[in-house]
C-alpha positions as CSV (number, residue, x, y, z in Angstrom):
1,X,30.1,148.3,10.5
2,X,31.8,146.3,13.1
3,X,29.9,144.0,15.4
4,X,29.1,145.2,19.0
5,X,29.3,142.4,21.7
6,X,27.5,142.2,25.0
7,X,30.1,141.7,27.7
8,X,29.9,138.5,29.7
9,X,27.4,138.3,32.8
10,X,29.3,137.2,36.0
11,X,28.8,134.3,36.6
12,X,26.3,133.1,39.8
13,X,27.6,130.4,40.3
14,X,29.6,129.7,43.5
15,X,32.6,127.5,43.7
16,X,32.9,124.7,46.2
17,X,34.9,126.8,48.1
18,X,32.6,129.4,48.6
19,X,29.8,126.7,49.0
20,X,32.0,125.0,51.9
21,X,31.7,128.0,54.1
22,X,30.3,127.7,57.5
23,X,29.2,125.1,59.9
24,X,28.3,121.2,58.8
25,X,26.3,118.6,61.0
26,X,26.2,115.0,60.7
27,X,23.1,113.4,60.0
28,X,24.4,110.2,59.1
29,X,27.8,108.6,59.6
30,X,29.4,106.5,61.9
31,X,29.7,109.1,65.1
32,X,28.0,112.1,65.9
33,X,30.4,114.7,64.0
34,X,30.4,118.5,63.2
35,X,32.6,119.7,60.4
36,X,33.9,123.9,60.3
37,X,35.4,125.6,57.9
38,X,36.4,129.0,57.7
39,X,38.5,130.3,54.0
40,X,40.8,127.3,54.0
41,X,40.7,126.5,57.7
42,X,38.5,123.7,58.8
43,X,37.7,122.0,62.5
44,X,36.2,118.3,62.4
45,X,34.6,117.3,65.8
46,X,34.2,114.2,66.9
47,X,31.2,114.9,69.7
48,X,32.3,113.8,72.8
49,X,35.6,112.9,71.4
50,X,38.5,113.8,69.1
51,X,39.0,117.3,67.4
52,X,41.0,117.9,64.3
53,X,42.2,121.6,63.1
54,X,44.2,122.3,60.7
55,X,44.0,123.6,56.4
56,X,42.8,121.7,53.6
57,X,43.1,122.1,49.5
58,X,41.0,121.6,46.9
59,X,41.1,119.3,43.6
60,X,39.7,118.7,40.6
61,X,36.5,115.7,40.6
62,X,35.6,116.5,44.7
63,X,39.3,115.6,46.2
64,X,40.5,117.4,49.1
65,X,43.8,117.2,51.1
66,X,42.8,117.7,55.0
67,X,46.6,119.1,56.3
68,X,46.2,118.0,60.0
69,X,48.1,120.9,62.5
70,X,46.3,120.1,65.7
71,X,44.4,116.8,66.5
72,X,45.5,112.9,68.4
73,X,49.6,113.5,68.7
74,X,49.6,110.4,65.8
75,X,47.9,112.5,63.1
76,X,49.5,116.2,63.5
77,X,51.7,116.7,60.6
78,X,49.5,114.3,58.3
79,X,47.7,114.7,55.8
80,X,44.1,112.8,55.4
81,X,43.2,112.6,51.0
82,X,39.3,112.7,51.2
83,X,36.5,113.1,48.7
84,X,33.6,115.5,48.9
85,X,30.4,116.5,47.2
86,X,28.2,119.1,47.3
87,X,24.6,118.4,46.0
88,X,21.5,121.1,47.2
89,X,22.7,122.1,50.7
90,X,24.5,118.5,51.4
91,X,28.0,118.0,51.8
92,X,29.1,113.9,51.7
93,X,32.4,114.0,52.9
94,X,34.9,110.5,53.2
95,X,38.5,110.4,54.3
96,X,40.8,107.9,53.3
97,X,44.0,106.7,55.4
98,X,45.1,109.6,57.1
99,X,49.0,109.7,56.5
100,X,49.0,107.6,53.1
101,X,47.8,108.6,49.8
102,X,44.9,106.4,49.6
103,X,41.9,108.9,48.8
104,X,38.7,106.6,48.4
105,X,37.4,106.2,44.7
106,X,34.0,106.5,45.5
107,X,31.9,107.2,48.4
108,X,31.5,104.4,50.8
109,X,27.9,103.1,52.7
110,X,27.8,105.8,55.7
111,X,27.0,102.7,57.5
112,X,30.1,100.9,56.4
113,X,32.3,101.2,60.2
114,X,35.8,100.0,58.4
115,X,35.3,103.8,56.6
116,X,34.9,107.5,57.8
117,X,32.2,108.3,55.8
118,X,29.4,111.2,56.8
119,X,26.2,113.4,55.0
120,X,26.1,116.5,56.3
121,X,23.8,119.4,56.4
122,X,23.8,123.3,57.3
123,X,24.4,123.4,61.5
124,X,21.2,125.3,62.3
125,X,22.0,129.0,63.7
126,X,21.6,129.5,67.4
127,X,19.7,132.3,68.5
C-alpha cells in the first residue's frame, strides 16, 4: 500500500521584504531620520534636511544596495551598499560610502558620527 503524505503547510514566515514594508522612525542615530519604503521603493529623510528616493535590492546575510534616483545632485545615480536587520519590530539599518563598494562589516555604535548608523521602529499611524 503506498504511503500517503501530508502536503506542506505554507510557510508564516514573512521575508524581509515583506517585513520592510511601511514607515520607519529613528530612535537612535546620529540625526533625526524617517526611513519609507514601499515594494522596492524607499524614501530616507533627513528631518529638516536632506531626502533621498530612489530603489533598493536585497542580499543574502542583511545587505542591501540603496540605488539613489533623487537626492543631493552628488549622490543621484549612486549607489549606497548598506546592512540591515530585522529583530522583533526593529530595523538597524547602516550605509556604507555612498558611490564605492564599501558595505560596513558589522553594525557600527549609533553614536559613532564618522558612520550613518540608525535603530528604527514602526512610525506610529496618524489618526
Amino acid at each position: 500500500m503506498p504511503v500517503l503524505h501530508a502536503p506542506a503547510a505554507p510557510s508564516t514566515k514573512r521575508s524581509d521584504l515583506e517585513q520592510l514594508q511601511g514607515a520607519w522612525a529613528s530612535v537612535a542615530g546620529p540625526r533625526e531620520g524617517r526611513f519609507l519604503i514601499a515594494g522596492n521603493r524607499f524614501s530616507f529623510e533627513f528631518l529638516g534636511g536632506e531626502i533621498y528616493i530612489g530603489t533598493f535590492t536585497l542580499g543574502s546575510g542583511g545587505q542591501m544596495d540603496m540605488h539613489v534616483q533623487e537626492g543631493p545632485l552628488d549622490h543621484k545615480g549612486l549607489v549606497a551598499p548598506c546592512l540591515y536587520e530585522l529583530q522583533g519590530g526593529v530595523l538597524r539599518w547602516c550605509t556604507g560610502r555612498i558611490g564605492t563598494d564599501r558595505r560596513p562589516e558589522s553594525f557600527p555604535n549609533v553614536d559613532d558620527e564618522r558612520k550613518l548608523s540608525f535603530v528604527f521602529r514602526r512610525a506610529p499611524r496618524r489618526k
